[in-house]
Each structure stands twice: as structure tokens, then as C-alpha cells.
VMD Tcl script that draws the C-alpha trace (Angstrom):
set ca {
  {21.65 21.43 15.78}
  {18.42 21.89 13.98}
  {17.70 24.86 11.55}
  {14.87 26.00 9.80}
  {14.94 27.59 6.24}
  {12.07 30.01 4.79}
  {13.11 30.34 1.97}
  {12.95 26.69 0.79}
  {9.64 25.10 -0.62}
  {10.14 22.12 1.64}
  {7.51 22.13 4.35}
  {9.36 23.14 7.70}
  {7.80 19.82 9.65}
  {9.40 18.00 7.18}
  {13.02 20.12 7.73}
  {12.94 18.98 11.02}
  {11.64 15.24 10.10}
  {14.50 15.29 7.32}
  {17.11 16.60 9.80}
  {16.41 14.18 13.30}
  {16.25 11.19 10.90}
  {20.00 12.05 9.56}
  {21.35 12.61 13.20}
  {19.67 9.26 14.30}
  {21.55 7.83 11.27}
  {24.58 9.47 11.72}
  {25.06 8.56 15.73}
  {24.52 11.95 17.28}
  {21.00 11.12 18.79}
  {21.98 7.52 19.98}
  {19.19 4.56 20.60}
  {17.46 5.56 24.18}
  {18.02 9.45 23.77}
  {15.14 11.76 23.68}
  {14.57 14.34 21.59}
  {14.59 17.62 22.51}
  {10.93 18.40 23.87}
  {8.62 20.18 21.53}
  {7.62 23.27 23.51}
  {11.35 23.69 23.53}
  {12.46 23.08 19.71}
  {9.60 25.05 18.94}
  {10.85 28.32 21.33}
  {14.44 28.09 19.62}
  {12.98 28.20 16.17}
  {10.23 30.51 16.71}
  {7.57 28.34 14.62}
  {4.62 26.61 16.31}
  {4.44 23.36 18.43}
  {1.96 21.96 16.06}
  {4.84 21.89 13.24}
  {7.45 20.27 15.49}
  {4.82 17.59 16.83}
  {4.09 17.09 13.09}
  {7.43 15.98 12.63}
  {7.71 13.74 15.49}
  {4.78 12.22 14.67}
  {6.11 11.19 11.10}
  {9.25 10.10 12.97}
  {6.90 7.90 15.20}
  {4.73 6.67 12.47}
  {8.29 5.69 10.86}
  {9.80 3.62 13.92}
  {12.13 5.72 14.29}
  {11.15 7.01 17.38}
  {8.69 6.02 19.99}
  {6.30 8.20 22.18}
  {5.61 7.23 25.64}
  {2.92 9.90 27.82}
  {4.85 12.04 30.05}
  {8.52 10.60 28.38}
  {8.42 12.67 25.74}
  {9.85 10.92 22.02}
  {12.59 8.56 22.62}
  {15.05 7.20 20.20}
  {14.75 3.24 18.30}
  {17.30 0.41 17.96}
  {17.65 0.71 14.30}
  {19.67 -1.81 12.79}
  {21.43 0.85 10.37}
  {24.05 -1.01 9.24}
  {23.34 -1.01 5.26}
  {25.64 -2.27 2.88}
  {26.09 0.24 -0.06}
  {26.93 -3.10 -2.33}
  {24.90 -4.18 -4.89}
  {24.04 -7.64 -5.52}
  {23.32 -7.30 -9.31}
  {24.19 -4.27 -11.50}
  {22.57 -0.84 -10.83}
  {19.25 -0.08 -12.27}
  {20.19 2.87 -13.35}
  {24.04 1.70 -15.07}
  {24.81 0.60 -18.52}
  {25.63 -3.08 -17.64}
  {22.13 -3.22 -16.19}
  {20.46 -1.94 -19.75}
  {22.84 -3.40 -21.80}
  {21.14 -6.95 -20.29}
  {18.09 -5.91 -20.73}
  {18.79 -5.09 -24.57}
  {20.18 -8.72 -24.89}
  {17.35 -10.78 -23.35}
  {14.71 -8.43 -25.49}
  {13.15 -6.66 -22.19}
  {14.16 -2.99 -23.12}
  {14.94 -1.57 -26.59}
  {17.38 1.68 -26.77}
  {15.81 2.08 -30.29}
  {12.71 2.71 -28.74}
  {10.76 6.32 -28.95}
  {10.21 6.20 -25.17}
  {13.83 5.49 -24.48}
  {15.01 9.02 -23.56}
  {12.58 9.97 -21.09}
  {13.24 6.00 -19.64}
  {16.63 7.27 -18.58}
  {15.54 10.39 -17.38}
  {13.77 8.64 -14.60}
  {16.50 8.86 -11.35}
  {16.98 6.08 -9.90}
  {19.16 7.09 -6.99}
  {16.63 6.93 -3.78}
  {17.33 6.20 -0.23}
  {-2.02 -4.32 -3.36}
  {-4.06 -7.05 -0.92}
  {-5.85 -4.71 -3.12}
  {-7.95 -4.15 -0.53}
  {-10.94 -6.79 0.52}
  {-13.43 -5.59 -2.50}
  {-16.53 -6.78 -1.13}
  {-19.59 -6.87 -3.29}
  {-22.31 -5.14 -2.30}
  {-24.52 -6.78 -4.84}
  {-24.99 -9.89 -2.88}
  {-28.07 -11.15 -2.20}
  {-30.25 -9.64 0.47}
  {-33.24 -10.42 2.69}
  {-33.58 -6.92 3.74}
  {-33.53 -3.77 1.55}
  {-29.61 -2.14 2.30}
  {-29.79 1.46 2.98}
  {-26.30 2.19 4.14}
  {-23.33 0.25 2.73}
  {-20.15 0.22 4.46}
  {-18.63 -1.99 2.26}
  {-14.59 -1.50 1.17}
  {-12.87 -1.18 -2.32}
  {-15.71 0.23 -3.83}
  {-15.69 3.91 -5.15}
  {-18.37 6.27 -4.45}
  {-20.84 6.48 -7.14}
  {-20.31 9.00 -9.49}
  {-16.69 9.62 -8.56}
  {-15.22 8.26 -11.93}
  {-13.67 10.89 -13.41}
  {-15.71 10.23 -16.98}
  {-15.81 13.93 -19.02}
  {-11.63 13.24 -18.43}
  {-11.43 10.11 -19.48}
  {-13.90 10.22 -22.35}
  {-11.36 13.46 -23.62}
  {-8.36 11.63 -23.24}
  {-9.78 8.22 -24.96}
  {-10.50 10.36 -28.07}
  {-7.06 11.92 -28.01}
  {-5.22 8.30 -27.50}
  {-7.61 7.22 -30.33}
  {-6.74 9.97 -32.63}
  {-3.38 10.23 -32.17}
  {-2.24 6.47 -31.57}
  {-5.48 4.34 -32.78}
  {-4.49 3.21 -36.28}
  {-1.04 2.12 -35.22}
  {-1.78 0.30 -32.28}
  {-5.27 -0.81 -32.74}
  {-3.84 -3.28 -35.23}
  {-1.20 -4.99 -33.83}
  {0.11 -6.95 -30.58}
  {1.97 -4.68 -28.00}
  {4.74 -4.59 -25.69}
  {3.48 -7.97 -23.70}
  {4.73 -6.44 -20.44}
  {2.47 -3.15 -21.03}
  {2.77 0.10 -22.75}
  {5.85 1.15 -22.27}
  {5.05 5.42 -21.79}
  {2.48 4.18 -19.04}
  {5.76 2.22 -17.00}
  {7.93 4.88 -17.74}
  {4.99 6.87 -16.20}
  {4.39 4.62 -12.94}
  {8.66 4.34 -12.35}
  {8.58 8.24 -12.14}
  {5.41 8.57 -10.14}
  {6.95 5.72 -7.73}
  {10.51 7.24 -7.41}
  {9.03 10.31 -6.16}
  {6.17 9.35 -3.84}
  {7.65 6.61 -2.39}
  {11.45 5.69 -2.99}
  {11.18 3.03 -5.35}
  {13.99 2.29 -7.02}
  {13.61 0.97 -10.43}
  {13.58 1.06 -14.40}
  {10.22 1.28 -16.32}
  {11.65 -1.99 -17.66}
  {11.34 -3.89 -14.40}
  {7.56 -2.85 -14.27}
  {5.10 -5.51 -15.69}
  {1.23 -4.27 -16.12}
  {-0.85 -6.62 -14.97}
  {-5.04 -6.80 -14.56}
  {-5.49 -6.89 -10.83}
  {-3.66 -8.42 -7.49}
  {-5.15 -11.66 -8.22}
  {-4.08 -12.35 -11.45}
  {-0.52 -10.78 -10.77}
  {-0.32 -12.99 -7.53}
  {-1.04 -15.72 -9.86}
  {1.22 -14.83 -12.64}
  {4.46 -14.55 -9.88}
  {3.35 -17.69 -8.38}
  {4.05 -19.37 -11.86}
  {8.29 -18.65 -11.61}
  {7.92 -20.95 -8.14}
  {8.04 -24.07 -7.35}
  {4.79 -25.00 -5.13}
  {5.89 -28.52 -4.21}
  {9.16 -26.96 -2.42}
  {8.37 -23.31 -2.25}
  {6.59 -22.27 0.93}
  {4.61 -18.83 1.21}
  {4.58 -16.89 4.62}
  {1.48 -14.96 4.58}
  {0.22 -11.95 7.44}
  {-2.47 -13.60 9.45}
  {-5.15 -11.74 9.32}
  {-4.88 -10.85 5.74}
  {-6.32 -11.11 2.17}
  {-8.76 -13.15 1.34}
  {-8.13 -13.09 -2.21}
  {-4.74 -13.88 -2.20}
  {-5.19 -16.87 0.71}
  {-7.22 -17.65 -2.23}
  {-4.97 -17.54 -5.00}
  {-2.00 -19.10 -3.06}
  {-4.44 -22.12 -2.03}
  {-5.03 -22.70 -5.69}
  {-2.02 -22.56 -6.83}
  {-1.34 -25.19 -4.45}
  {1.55 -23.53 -2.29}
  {1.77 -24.22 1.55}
  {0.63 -21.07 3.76}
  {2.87 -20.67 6.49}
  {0.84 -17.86 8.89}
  {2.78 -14.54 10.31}
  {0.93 -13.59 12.97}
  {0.76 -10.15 12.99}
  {-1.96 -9.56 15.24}
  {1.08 -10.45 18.09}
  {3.79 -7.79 17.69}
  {6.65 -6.99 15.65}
  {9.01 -9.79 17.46}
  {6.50 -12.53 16.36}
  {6.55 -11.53 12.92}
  {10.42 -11.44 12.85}
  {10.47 -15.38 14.61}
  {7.64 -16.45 12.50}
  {9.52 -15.85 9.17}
  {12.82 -17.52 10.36}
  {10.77 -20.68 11.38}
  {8.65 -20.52 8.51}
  {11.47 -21.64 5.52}
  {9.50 -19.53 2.86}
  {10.85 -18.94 -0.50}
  {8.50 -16.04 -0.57}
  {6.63 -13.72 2.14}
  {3.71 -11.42 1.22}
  {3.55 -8.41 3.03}
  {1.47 -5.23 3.60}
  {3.97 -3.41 5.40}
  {2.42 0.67 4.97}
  {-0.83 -1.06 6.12}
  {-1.94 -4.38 6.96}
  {-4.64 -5.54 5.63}
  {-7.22 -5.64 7.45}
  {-5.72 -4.32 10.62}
  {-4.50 -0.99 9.80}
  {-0.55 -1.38 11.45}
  {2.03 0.15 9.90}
  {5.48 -2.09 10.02}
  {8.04 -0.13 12.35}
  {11.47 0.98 10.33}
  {12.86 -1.57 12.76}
  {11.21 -4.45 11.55}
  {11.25 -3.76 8.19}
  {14.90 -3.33 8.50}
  {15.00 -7.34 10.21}
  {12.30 -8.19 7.12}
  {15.57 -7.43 4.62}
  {17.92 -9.20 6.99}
  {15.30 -12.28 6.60}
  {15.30 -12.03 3.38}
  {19.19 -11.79 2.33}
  {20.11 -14.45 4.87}
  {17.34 -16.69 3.56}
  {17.63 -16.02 0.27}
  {14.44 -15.59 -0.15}
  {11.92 -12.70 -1.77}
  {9.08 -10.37 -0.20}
  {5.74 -8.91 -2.05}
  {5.47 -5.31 -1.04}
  {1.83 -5.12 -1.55}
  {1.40 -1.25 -1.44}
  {-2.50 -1.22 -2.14}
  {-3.43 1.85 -0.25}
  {-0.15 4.15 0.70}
  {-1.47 7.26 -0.52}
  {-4.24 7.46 2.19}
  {-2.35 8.78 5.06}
  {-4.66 11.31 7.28}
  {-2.06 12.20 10.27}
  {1.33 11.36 8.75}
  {3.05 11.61 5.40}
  {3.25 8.19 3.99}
  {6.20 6.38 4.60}
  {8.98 5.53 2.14}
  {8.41 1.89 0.29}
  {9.97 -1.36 1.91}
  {11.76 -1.77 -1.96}
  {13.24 1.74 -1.05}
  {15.09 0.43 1.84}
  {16.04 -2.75 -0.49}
  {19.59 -2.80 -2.31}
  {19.86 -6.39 -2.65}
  {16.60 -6.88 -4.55}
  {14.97 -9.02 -2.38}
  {11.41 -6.99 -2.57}
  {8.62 -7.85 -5.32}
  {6.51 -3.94 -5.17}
  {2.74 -4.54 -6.49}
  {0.60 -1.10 -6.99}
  {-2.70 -0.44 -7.95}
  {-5.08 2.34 -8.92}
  {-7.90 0.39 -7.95}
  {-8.50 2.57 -4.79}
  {-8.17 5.99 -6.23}
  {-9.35 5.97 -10.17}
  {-11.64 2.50 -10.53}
  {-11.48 -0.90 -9.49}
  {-13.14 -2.06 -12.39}
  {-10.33 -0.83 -14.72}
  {-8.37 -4.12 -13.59}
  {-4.92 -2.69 -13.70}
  {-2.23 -3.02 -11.55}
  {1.46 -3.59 -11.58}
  {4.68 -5.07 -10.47}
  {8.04 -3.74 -9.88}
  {10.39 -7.07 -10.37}
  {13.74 -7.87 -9.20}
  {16.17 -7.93 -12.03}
  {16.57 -12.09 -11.91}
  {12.91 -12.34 -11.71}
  {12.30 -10.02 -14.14}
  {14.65 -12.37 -16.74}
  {12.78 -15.09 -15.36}
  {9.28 -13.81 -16.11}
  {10.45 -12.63 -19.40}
  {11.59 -16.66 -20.51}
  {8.62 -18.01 -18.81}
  {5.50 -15.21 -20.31}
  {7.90 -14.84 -23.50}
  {4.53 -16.14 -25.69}
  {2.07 -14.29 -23.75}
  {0.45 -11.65 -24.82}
  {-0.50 -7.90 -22.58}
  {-2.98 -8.74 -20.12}
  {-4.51 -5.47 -20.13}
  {-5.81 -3.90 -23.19}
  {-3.60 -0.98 -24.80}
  {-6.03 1.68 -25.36}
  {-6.78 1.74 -20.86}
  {-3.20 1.55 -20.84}
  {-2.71 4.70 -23.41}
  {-5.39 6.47 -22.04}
  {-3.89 5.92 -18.37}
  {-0.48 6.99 -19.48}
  {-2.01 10.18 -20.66}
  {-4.04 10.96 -17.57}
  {-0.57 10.97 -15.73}
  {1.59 12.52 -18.12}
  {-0.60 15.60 -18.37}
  {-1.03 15.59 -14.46}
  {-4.72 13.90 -13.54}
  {-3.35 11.85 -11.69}
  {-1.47 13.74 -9.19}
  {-4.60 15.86 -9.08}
  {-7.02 12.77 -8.28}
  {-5.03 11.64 -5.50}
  {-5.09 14.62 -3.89}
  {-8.81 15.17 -3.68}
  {-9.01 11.42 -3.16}
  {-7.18 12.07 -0.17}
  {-9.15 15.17 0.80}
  {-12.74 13.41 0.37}
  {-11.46 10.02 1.86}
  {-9.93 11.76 5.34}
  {-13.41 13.77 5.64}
  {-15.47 10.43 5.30}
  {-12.84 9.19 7.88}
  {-12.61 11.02 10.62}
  {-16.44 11.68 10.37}
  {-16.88 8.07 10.51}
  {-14.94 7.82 13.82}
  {-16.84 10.59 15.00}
  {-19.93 9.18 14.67}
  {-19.07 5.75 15.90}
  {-17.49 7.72 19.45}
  {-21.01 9.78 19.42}
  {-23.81 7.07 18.47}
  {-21.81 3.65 20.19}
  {-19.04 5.44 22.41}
  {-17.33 2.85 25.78}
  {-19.22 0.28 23.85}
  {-17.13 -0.68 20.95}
  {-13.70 -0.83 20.87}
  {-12.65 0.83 17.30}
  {-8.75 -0.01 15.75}
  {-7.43 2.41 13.07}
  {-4.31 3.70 12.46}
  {-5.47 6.69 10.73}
  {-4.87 5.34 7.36}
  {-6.63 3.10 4.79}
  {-10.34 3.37 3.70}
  {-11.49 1.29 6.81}
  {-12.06 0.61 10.54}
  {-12.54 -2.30 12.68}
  {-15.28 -2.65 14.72}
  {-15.43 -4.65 17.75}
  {-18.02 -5.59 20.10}
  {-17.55 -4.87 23.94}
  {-20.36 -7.53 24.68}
  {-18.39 -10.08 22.89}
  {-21.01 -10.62 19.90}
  {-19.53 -12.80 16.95}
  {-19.82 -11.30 13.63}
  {-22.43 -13.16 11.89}
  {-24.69 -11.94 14.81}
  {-23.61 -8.06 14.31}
  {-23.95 -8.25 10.74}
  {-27.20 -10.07 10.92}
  {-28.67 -7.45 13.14}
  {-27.32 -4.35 11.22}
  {-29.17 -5.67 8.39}
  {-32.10 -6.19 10.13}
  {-32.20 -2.64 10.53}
  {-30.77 -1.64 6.40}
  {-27.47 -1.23 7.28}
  {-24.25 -3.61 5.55}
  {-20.80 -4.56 7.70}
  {-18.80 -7.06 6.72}
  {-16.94 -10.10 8.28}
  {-13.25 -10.59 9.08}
  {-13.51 -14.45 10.13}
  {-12.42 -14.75 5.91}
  {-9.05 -12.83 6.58}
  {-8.04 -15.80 8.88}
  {-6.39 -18.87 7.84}
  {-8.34 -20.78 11.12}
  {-11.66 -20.69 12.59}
  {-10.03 -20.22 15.64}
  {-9.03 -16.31 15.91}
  {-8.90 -13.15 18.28}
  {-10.96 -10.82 16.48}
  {-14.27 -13.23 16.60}
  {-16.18 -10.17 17.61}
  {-14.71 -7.48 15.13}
  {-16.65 -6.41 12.04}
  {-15.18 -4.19 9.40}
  {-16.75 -1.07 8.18}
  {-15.59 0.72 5.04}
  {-16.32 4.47 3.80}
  {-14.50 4.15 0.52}
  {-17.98 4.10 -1.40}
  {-20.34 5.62 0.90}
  {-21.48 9.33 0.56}
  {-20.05 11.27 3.56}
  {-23.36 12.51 3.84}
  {-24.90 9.35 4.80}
  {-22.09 7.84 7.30}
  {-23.23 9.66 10.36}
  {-27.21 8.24 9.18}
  {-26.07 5.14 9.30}
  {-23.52 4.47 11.68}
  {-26.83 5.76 14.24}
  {-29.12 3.34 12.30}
  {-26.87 1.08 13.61}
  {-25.89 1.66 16.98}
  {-29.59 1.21 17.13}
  {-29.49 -2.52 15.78}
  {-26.93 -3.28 18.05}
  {-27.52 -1.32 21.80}
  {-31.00 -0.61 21.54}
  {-32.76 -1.00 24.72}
}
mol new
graphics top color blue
foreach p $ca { graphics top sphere $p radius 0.5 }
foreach p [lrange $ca 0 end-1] q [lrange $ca 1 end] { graphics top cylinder $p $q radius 0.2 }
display resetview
């Protein structure tokens, strides 16, 4: 039976999401059941049907249910069996530190030590396409709806100049003069491995978190512990182009998941592929918006443990979820350490900061530490001190959240205007998530001709052909269009300058 408590601070959607997910775990709502209708949940616990469809839709967005029109919200075939074994020694136990302390990865002597610990660890990226806008152009641009940009003017400066002084005051003649912890400043991971356990279920030490400056780099840096004459890399087709970019040159083999056809394909596609390693954007693919079902992700872990192989959680955009909560990390569900989690804060403080991070398996983190054991931090101490400041004293929590305001305005705005100025005559895939849409052409126009006649008219779209590994693709006719640096004042301006390029009479 479901209950409802008042008193509590948690939301009461989330009651009900909390307590249908433990009785689909638990075998009292079996796979194929429904759940009790929402007009009716909502009459035995007096709140409104909004709340209860809230739920259900976070149960949806999960895979844990499915929602059919006129069925009502039907129970998945989740694959629940979990082992509670560990392959290697908890994160979180003294055998696991006590290694650390012996290969030199984690000091107990260290100041930051205590509040390390203190981080639970008991729980259940592609960086986005940045696309310059700088590029050379026949026509002048007007509108820009280019992604993984900021808006102008949306750096959070007076901040960051106040905090700069303070890390410089406080920290500056210490650590100005000498070479630091070469996997990053150790208060900013202790930082990130708090801010992760809570927002999305990662389960780690601060000492399994390696700063790194950008996806690219960090892509190429993991690539290094592999072997590319043996080791094979699955890869979502469409996807990245900046990591098809950095696998190519790194001289691995791309084997293609192709996404674009289902859940079931992915699941065959890995099993056929013989990776070593399979990068992933399971909270949402890049560029296509899906979120991976609980279901699959669950087979994604069975791939990997029978396999023996490892997955890159590339969670470059989680926080911007404008329906449904985000959804707990694949590396949440993962207690055989099979999952490589990259992060950024490329899309919510500055892309031009350059700083992003891993979250490494324990044997790969013992790896990386005998292979970079020379190397040096990537990314400069005093971003990283100033960074580990701007969380610590709670900017960051407070960015995201009007990040996540401003960002679901421009979106939904954006698909407003696109249904007003272009309506039956585009077909437009979102997933209500991300800072993007896809845009696709009813009359069957390849991209290079939309995107040549929105500039024609001083408007910018970009291409998706570079997000496949062939020529030969689906999606010939889809262009994407960003809102991530745009003024929300401008969007509906522009999206009717360029309904007018393309369906003018």
C-alpha cells in the first residue's frame, strides 16, 4: 500500500516514485501489472493527479514502467537480480584505503583526509558538440543556435573574481610555488565525490577522481592504459564528433552501436562487437536526446561483467532535466566496477575553463597512477582552488539551479516557436532534456541545403552528418538547433526568420 507523509521534506511525487520502485523490486507489482490508475491513487491520498502523474512519469522516464494511451502505466522486465558481492574491496573500507596509501594515490596524513571519509559511499561528457560560432561567414549571423556555448554575459565573474582573491590570499604563497597533487586538488575531488553521491548515486572516493582539462583530453588520457592494436571501442552511432575524433587518432577500431534502432540493437551490437571498452551517453545521447531504459542499462552491466570489459558513463548534461528528475548514474547501478563516470562543468559554469573529470575503477585507477606517475596536473591549481571554493561555500548548487530555470524557459519556448512558425512541417525529436533539438525536414531537404538557406536569411543551424561514422545515415534531413547560448529573447525572432528561409512561398 502506498502512504503519503506531510510531515517529511521529501517531495510527495517522489514518496510515491520512492515507494512503486521498492514494490517493483521487491515482487509485489510483478512485470505486466499496472499500476493503480492515477485519478484513483490520487482519490485515496487526497493530493492532486498532477503529483501522482509526476511520479509515474519519473518511473517512465526510468524504464521502470511503460505508458501506453488508454492502458494506463504498466510494469518492465527488469532484470533485478544484483549481486550484493563486490569484485574488489569497498570504496568506502579500510582494505580499499589502506591500498591506496601503499601505491601513493591517497595520504591519511593529509589535511583533507577527514572530510574524505566523511563522504558516504553507500548508494543504490560527449561534452556536448561545442560548435564554434566564430567560423567563417558569407552572410552576417543574426541568430545563433549553436550548442555548448554559454550565453553571453552569464559567467558568474563578480563571484569568481571574490573567490580568486580569497584562494590567492589564503593559499597563494604555498601553492603558487610548487607542483601539486598530479591527479588535482584534492578539496576540489573531495568536493565533486560529495556533489556526485548526492545528485546522482555515484559511488566513489575523492581518490578515484582524476581532474582532467576537457572530454577530449580525458578520452585521450584513458585511451593511453589500452591497447589499440587489440582493444576495440564500441561507440553510439550517432554520437560525438570529438571523441570519433579522438578514438580515430589514437588509432583504436570503432565498432558502431546503433542507437538510432532500439534498445535490443544496442544490447546485440555490444555482444558482437568484442570491445574492451564502450562509450556511452546513457542520461542522454548525444545528439539524439534518448534516455537508456533501466532495462538496458541493467543488460549494459551484464555486457560488461560477462565480457570483461569497461563502459564510459559520459554524463555531460544530467542536470538539465525539464519534465523528470534526473535519473540515478549508470556507475550507481555498478558494483563490479565495470563503469568509467566522466563529468563536466562545461555546460553550466564555462566551457572555456577546460575542466572536467573522471571517476576510475579501482584497477584502473592503479593503472593510471603507474602509467601518469611523472605527469604533472593538467589543470592549473588556482581554477581548481577557486572551483573548490565556489562549491564548498554553495555557488554551485545555486548555479545549477538557475541554470536549470533559464535553460527550461529557452526550451520549451524554443519548441513553442518551432510548433507556431514551422508546425506539420518539421518533425522535431527531444526528450525534454539537454540544451538541444533536432530538426528535421518533412520535404526531405539534406542539411547542407537547410543550413545554407537559414543563413541566407542570418540565421546559424548546424549539421549532424559529423555525428555519423558513414555517409550513409537516417537523419540526412535533420539539423540541430541549440539554445544553450542564445538570449531567450531572441529564439522566437529567429526560429520565424527561419521558417521563412525554409517554407516561404
Amino acid at each position: 500500500m502506498i502512504t503519503i507523509d506531510h510531515d517529511v521534506t521529501m517531495p510527495l511525487y517522489r514518496q510515491i516514485y520512492e515507494q512503486v520502485k521498492n514494490l517493483i523490486y521487491n515482487g509485489s507489482y510483478q512485470a505486466g501489472s499496472k499500476l493503480v490508475p492515477i485519478r484513483r491513487l490520487a482519490e485515496e491520498l487526497k493530493i492532486s493527479r498532477n503529483t501522482v502523474e509526476a511520479a509515474y512519469l519519473q518511473l517512465t522516464s526510468e524504464g521502470y514502467v511503460s505508458s501506453r494511451t488508454g492502458s494506463g502505466f504498466t510494469v518492465e522486465a527488469l532484470e533485478l537480480e544484483k549481486s550484493n558481492a563486490q569484485s574488489t574491496p569497498n570504496r568506502n573500507s579500510e582494505e580499499f584505503l589502506d591500498c591506496l596509501q601503499q601505491a601513493g594515490i591517497w595520504s591519511a596524513n593529509s589535511d583533507q583526509t577527514d572530510s574524505a571519509k566523511s563522504v558516504s559511499l553507500n548508494s543504490t561528457g560527449i561534452v556536448g558538440q561545442v560548435i564554434n560560432s566564430a567560423d567563417c561567414q558569407s552572410k552576417a549571423i543574426y541568430y545563433d543556435f549553436t550548442y555548448g556555448d554559454l550565453e553571453n554575459r552569464s559567467f558568474p565573474s563578480q563571484i569568481w573574481r571574490k573567490l580568486t582573491a580569497e584562494v590567492l590570499s589564503n593559499k597563494g604563497d604555498h601553492l603558487a610555488n610548487s607542483y601539486t597533487d598530479r591527479l588535482g586538488e584534492r578539496g576540489l575531488r573531495s568536493q565533486i565525490a560529495n556533489y556526485l553521491h548526492i545528485n546522482a548515486g555515484v559511488n566513489c572516493h575523492p581518490a578515484q577522481i582524476v581532474i582532467q582539462p576537457g572530454t577530449q583530453l580525458s578520452l585521450h588520457n584513458l585511451l593511453t592504459l589500452f591497447d589499440p592494436f587489440k582493444d576495440i571501442v564500441a561507440m553510439e552511432q550517432p554520437g560525438y564528433k570529438g571523441v570519433i575524433s579522438v578514438i580515430k587518432n589514437n588509432h583504436f577500431k570503432i565498432f558502431p552501436i546503433p542507437v538510432y534502432d532500439g534498445n535490443d540493437a544496442i544490447i546485440e551490437a555490444l555482444y558482437n562487437s568484442h570491445a574492451r571498452l564502450a562509450f556511452m551517453t546513457p542520461s542522454n545521447q548525444f545528439p539524439l536526446g534518448e534516455i537508456l531504459p533501466m532495462v538496458t542499462r541493467q543488460r549494459l552491466l551484464r555486457w560488461a561483467i560477462e565480457k570483461d570489459t569497461f563502459i564510459i558513463e559520459d554524463d555531460y548534461c544530467r542536470e538539465y532535466r525539464y519534465n523528470t528528475s534526473p535519473l540515478p548514474s549508470l556507475q550507481a547501478l555498478d558494483n563490479k566496477d565495470r563503469v568509467i563516470y566522466m563529468g563536466t562543468f562545461s555546460k553550466a559554469i564555462s566551457p572555456s575553463l577546460r575542466l572536467n573529470y573522471l571517476v576510475l575503477p579501482p584497477d584502473l585507477l592503479f593503472e593510471w597512477n603507474r602509467v601518469f606517475d611523472h605527469n604533472y596536473a593538467a589543470v592549473p591549481w588556482l581554477i581548481q582552488a577557486v572551483l573548490e571554493e565556489y562549491m564548498k561555500q554553495g555557488f554551485w548548487e545555486k548555479r545549477l539551479r538557475k541554470m536549470q530555470t533559464v535553460n527550461k524557459r529557452k526550451f520549451l519556448t524554443l519548441k513553442n516557436a518551432l510548433r507556431k512558425h514551422m508546425g506539420s512541417r518539421v518533425d522535431i525529436r527531444e526528450s525534454g532534456s539537454g540544451l538541444h533539438l533536432l530538426v528535421g525536414d518533412k520535404l526531405g531537404r539534406n542539411q547542407s541545403t537547410l543550413i545554407d538557406l537559414a543563413k541566407e536569411q542570418g540565421v546559424s543551424v548546424y549539421e549532424t552528418n559529423c555525428c555519423w561514422l558513414s555517409d550513409q545515415h537516417p537523419m540526412q534531413n535533420y539539423v540541430l538547433v541549440g539554445f544553450s547560448a542564445i538570449p531567450e529573447a531572441d529564439i522566437e525572432s529567429g526560429i520565424k526568420l527561419l521558417a521563412n528561409a525554409w517554407f516561404a512561398d
